[in-house]
N, C-alpha and C positions, 0 to 999 in steps of 0.2 A: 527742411521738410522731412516728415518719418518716410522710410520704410520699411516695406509691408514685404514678407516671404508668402506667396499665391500657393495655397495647400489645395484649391479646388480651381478648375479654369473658371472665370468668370468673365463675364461683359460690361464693361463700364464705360460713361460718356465722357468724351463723345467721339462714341463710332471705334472705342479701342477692344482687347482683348488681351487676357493675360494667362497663361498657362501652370501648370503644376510645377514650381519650381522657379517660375519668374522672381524676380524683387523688383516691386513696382514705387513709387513713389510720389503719382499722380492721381490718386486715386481721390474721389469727391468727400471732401470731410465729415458731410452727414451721414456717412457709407459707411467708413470703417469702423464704427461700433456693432453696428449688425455685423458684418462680416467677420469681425474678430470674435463674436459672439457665437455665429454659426460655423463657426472652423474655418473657414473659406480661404482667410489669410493667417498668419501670425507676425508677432514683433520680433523678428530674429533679435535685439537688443535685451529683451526680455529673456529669463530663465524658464523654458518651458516647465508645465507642469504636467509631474508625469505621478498617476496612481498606481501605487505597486497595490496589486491583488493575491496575497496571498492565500495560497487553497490548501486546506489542513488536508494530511495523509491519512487515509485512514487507515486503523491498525490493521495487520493482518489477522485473516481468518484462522487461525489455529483448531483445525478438526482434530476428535479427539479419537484416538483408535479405540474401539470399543477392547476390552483384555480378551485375549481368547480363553474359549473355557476348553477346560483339558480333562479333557474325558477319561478314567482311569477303567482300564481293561477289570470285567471281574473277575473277582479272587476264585479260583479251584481252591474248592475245600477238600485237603487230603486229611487221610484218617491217619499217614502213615509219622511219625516224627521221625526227622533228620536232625541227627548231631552234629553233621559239617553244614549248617544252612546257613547260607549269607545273606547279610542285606543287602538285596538287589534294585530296591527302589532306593534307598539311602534313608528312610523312616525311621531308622534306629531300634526295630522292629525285625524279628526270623519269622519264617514261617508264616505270615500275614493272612488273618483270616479264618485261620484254624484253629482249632483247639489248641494247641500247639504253640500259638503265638508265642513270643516273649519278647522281652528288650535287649537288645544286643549287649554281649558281658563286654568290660574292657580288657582289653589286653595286657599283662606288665611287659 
């Protein structure tokens, strides 16, 4: 005769009961296709069937830092030229602004 591993407590004739976990093997023949059907029992001889569910990741949110804007101080316009003027901003550029401007000479 099969037996049945009781995955739900049930009541069956006559006058018996079986609990979560029992293995019964008395159980009425025109029964245990419902029962196998509604989970109640299973075939421990049988390979259970198991659904892997897999759940896709979703990417991350990658926010994007907006650039900062960079404010440039405004330029004092001197009337006066300097011959030792440096480039202070690094523009490759003296005197920024003025009349005066130029492009920085190289050096040998």
């Amino acid at each position: 005769m099969a037996r049945y591993r009781v995955l739900q407590g049930i009541d069956y004739p006559p006058n018996k009961r079986a609990e979560v976990g029992d293995t019964v093997d008395d159980l009425p023949a025109n029964a245990v296709k419902w029962l196998l059907d509604t989970g109640a029992i299973e075939d421990p001889s049988k390979p259970k069937k198991v659904e892997v569910v897999v759940e896709e990741t979703p990417a991350p949110v990658v926010e994007e830092t907006p650039t900062p804007v960079i404010e440039e101080s405004p330029v004092v316009i001197e009337e006066g030229f300097d011959p030792d003027a440096t480039d202070g901003d690094g523009d490759g550029f003296l005197q920024d602004g003025t009349v005066h401007q130029r492009p920085v000479e190289e050096t040998k």
